[in-house]
C-alpha positions in Angstrom: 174.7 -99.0 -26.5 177.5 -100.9 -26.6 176.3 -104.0 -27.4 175.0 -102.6 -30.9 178.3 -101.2 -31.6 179.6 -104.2 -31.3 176.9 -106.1 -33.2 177.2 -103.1 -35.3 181.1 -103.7 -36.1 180.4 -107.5 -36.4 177.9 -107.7 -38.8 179.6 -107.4 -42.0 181.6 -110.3 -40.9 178.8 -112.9 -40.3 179.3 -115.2 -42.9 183.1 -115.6 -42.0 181.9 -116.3 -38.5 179.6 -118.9 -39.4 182.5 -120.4 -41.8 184.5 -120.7 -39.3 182.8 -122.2 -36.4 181.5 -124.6 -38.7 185.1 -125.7 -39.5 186.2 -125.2 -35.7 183.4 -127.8 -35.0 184.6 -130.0 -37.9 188.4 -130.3 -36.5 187.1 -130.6 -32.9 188.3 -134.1 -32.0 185.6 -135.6 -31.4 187.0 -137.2 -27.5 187.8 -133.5 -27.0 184.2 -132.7 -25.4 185.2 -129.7 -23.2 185.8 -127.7 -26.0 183.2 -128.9 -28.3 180.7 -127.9 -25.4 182.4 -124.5 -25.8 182.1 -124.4 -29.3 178.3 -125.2 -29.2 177.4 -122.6 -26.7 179.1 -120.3 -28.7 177.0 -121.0 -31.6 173.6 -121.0 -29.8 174.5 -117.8 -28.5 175.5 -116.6 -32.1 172.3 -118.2 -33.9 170.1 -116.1 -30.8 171.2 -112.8 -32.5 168.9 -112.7 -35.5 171.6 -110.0 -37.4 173.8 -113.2 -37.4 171.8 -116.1 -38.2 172.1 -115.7 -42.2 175.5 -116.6 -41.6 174.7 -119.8 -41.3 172.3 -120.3 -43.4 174.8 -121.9 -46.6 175.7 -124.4 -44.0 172.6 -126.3 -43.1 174.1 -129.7 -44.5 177.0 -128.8 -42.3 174.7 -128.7 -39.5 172.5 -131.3 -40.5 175.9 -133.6 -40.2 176.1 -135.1 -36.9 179.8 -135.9 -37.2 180.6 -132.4 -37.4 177.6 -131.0 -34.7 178.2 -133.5 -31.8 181.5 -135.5 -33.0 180.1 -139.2 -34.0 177.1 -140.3 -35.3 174.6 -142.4 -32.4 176.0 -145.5 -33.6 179.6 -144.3 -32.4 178.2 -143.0 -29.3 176.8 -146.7 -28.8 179.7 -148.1 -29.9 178.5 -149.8 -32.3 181.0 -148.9 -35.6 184.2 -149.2 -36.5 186.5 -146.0 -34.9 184.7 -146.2 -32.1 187.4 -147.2 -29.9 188.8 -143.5 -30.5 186.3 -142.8 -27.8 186.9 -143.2 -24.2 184.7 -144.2 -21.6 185.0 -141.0 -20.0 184.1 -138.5 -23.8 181.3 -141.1 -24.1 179.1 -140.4 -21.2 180.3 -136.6 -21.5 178.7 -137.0 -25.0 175.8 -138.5 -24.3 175.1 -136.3 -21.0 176.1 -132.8 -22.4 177.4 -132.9 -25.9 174.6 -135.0 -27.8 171.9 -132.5 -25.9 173.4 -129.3 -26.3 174.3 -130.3 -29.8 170.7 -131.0 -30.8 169.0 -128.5 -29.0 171.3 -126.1 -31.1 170.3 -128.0 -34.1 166.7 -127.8 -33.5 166.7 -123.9 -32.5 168.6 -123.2 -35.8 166.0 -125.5 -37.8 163.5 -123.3 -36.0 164.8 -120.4 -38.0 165.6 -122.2 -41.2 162.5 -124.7 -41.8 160.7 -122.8 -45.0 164.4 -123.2 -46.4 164.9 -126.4 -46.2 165.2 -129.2 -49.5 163.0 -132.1 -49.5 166.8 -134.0 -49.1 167.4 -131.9 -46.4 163.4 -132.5 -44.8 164.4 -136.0 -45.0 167.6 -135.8 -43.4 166.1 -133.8 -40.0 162.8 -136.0 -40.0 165.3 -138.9 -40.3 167.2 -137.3 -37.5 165.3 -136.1 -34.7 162.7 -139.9 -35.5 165.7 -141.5 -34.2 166.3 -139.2 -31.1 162.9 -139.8 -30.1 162.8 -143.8 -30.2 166.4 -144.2 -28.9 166.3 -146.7 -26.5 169.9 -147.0 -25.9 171.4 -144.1 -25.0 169.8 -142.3 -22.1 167.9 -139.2 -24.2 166.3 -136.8 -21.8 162.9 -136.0 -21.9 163.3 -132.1 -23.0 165.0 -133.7 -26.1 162.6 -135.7 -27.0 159.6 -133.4 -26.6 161.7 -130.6 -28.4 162.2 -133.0 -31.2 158.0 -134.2 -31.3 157.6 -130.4 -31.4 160.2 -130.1 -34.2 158.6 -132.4 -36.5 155.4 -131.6 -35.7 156.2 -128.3 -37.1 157.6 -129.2 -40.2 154.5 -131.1 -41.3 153.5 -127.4 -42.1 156.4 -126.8 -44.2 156.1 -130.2 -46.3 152.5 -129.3 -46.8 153.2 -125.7 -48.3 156.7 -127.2 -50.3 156.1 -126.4 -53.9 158.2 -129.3 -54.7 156.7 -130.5 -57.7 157.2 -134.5 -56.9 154.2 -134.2 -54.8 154.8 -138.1 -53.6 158.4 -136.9 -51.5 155.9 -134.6 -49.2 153.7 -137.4 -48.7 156.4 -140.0 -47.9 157.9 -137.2 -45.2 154.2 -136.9 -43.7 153.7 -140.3 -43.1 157.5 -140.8 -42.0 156.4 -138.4 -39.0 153.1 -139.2 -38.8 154.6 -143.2 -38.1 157.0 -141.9 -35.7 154.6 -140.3 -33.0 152.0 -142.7 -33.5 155.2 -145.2 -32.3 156.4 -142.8 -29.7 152.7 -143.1 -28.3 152.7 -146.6 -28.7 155.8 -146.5 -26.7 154.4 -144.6 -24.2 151.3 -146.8 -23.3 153.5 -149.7 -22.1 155.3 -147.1 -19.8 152.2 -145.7 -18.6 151.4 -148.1 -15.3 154.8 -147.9 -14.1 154.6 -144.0 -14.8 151.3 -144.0 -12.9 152.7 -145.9 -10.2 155.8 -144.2 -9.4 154.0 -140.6 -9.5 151.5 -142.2 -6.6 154.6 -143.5 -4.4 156.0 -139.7 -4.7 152.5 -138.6 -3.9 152.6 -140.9 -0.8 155.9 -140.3 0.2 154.9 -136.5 0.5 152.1 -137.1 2.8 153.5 -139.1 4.9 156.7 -136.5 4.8 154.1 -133.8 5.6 152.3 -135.8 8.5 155.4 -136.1 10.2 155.9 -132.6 9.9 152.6 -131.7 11.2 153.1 -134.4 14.4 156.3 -132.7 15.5 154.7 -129.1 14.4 152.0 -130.0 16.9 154.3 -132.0 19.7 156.7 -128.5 20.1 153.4 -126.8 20.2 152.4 -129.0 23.4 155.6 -128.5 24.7 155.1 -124.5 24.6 152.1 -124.6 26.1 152.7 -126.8 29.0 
């Protein structure tokens, strides 16, 4: 009961809340990743209440700004543009273990939400986006990021299909775009497979032999007992 009343009391307020976590995030320093961390867990819990996701909905090119989301753009986070000495070592790996993730995963649960409202500029931007997540090869991307981002753009092939956007040619440029990407990612993929292969057999044979050893002792204290 509570927890409506205070959803209750809040709602008229959601699109000040939304206004100002977007502008929290914007003057977050971007080395200050304690607090951006803060900031994004705040709005994944916000954006899971669906009374409070409209609030957020005039600021998609906010969120589609990765400056603002996770601080620095990947080129930053490689270190590969000017500024990005502003960045220690230390905010660097916090950014690419915790911040970058979190940040995206927020960004794709909200594009989960906001996909039939999207521009064809704005299509463009996440397809451009979450293409480049997948085939980063130098920062360390986990896995759950990169299948939550196939599964993002495998969804929005649905909503470039229904767009009524009357330059039918932008659609089709998006479609291939993706279509391009996973047929890379699976390219990708097939030079990885053999060593994928071969290190899931080594676990499976490190298990048995883990479990044999088990079983020996298991079966020397049962000797014991009985003699």
């Amino acid at each position: 009961a509570s927890a409506t009343t205070v959803s209750t009391l809040l709602r008229p307020h959601e699109e000040m809340m939304a206004t100002i976590i977007i502008q929290l995030l914007r003057n977050c320093p971007r080395e200050d990743a304690t607090h951006r961390k803060e900031l994004l867990l705040c709005t994944r819990l916000i954006l899971s209440i669906p009374e409070f996701r409209t609030g957020f909905f005039r600021h998609i090119d906010n969120m589609l700004d990765e400056r603002i989301l996770v601080g620095c753009t990947t080129a930053l986070v490689r270190g590969g543009s000017s500024g990005s000495a502003a960045i220690t070592a230390g905010s660097t790996l916090e950014l690419q273990g915790v911040i970058r993730p979190l940040g995206y995963t927020v960004l794709a649960e909200f594009l989960s939400f906001v996909r039939t409202k999207l521009t064809p500029a704005q299509l463009s931007r996440v397809v451009r986006i979450f293409s480049r997540l997948l085939h980063d090869t130098q920062t360390d991307v986990p896995i759950s990021l990169q299948i939550m981002s196939v599964r993002l753009l495998l969804n929005l092939c649905e909503v470039v299909y229904l767009s009524k956007d009357p330059n039918v040619q932008v659609g089709r440029d998006l479609l291939v775009r993706i279509l391009m990407t996973v047929v890379q990612k699976f390219r990708t993929l097939k030079d990885k497979i053999p060593k994928i292969l071969e290190d899931a057999e080594r676990e499976v044979e490190v298990r048995v032999r883990s479990a044999e050893r088990v079983d020996k002792c298991m079966l020397g204290e049962e000797g014991i007992d009985g003699g």
